[in-house]
C-alpha positions as CSV (number, residue, x, y, z in Angstrom):
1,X,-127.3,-29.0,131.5
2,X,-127.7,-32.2,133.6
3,X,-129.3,-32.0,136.8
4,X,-128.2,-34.2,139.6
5,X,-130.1,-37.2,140.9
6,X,-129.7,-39.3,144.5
7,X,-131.1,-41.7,146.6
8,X,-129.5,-40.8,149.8
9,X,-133.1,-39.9,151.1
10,X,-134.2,-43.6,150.4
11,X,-131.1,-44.9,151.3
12,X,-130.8,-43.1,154.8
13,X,-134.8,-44.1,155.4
14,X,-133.6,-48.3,154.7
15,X,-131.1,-48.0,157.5
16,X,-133.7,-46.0,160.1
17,X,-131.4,-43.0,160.6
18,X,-132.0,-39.2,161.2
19,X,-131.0,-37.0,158.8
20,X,-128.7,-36.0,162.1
21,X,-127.1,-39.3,162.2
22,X,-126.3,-39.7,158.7
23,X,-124.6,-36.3,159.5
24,X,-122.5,-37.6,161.5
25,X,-121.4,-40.7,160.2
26,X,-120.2,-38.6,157.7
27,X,-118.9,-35.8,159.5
28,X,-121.0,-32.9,157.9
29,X,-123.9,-30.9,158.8
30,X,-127.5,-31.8,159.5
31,X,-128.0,-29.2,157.2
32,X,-125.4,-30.4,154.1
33,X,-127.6,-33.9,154.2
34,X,-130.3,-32.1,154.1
35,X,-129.2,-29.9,150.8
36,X,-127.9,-33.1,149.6
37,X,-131.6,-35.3,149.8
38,X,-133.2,-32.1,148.4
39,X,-130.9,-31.3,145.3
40,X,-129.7,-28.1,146.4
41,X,-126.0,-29.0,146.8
42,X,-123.9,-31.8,144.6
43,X,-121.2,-33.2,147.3
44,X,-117.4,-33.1,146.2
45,X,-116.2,-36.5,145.1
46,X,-114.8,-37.8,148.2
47,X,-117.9,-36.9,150.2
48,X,-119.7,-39.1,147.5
49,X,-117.7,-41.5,147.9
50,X,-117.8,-41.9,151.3
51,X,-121.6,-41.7,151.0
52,X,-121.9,-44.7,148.7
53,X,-119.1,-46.4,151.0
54,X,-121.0,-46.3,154.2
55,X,-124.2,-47.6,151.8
56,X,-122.3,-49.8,150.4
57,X,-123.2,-49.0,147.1
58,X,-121.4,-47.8,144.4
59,X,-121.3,-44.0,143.8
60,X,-123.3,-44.6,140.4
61,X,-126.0,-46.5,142.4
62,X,-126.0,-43.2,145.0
63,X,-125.9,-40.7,142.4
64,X,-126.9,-40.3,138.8
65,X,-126.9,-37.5,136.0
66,X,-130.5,-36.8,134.7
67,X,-131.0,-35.5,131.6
């Protein structure tokens, strides 16, 4: 099975923000951003979405199946 791959760590680091702000932005938990940088939880689609929104990236460019 394929295992889940992001960049919101990177992405979060560009734009100088806390794990806590990126939280919030997206109104979630320090803790689900956390789970999210570290692969231990896949956001639903609209929470992707929204992440690759406020990057303005396109979810494939946030998120990527690897094999």
């Amino acid at each position: 099975m394929a295992e889940t791959v992001n960049t919101v760590r990177q992405l979060r680091a560009e734009h100088g923000w806390s794990q806590g702000r990126l939280a919030q932005e997206l109104g979630v938990s320090r803790q689900t951003v956390n789970a999210i940088e570290t692969g231990k939880f896949d956001p639903s689609l609209p929470l992707a979405l929204r992440i690759a929104q406020l990057f303005e990236r396109q979810v494939e460019q946030v998120f990527d199946l690897k094999a």
